[in-house]
C-alpha positions in Angstrom: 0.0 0.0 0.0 1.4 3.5 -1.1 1.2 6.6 0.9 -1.5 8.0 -1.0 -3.6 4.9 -0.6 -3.1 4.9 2.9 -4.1 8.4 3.6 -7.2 7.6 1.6 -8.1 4.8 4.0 -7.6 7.0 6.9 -9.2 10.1 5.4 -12.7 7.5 4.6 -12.3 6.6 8.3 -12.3 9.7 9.5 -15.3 11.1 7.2 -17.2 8.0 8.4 -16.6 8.7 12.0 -18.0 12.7 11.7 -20.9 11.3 9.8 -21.7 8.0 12.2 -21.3 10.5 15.5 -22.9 13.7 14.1 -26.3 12.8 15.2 -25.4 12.2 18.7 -23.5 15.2 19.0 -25.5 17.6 17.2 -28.7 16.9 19.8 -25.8 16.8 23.0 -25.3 20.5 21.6 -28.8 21.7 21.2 -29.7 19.8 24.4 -27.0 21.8 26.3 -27.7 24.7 25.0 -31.2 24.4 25.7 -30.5 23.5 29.6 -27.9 26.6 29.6 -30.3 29.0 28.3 -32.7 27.9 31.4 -30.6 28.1 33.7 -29.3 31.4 32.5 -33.0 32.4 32.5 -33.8 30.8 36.0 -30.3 31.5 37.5 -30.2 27.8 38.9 -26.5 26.9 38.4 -26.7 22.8 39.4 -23.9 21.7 37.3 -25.2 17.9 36.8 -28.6 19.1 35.5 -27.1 19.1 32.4 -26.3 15.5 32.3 -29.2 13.1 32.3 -31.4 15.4 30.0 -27.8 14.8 27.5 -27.7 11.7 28.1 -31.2 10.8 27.3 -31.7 12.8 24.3 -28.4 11.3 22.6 -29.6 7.8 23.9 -32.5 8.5 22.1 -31.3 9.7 18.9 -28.9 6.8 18.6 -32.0 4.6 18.6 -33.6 6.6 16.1 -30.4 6.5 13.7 -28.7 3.0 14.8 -29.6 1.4 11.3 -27.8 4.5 9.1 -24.9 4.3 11.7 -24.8 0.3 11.2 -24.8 1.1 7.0 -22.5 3.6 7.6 -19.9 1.7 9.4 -20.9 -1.7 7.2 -20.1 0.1 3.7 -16.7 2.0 5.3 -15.6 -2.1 6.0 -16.7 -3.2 3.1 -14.5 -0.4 1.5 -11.7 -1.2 3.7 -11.6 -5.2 2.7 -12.3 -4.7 -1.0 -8.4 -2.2 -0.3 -7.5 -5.7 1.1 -8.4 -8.1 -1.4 -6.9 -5.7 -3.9 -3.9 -6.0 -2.3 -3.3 -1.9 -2.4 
């Protein structure tokens, strides 16, 4: 495997992480921002009401979007093995 080829491998990988984590981390940040704004609003400063409501609405998009993840992640191996059996 050249350097180019490798750096294509890595450079897939890394494009399929962003898109496979996106979801989760997208609704963490409007979540959190959300809770900020109350508390900004309410002046409550609990630091660990932030968590669970996180938690729960990333939990919940990962169930939503578990089958594009699993494509995701299925077609990045696929690509991965077919560099394989190519012998690049």
């Amino acid at each position: 495997m050249t350097g180019p080829e490798v750096l294509d491998v890595a450079r897939d990988g890394i494009l399929t992480l962003l898109w496979v984590c996106a979801p989760m981390m997208l609704a963490g940040l409007a979540v959190g921002v959300v809770i900020s704004l109350l508390q900004a609003l309410t002046q409550i400063q609990e630091m660990t009401l932030v968590f669970v409501p996180k938690i729960i609405a990333m939990f919940s998009v990962m169930l939503v979007v578990l089958p594009f993840m699993g494509d995701m992640m299925s077609a990045h191996m696929a690509r991965v093995a077919a560099h394989i059996i190519a012998g690049h």
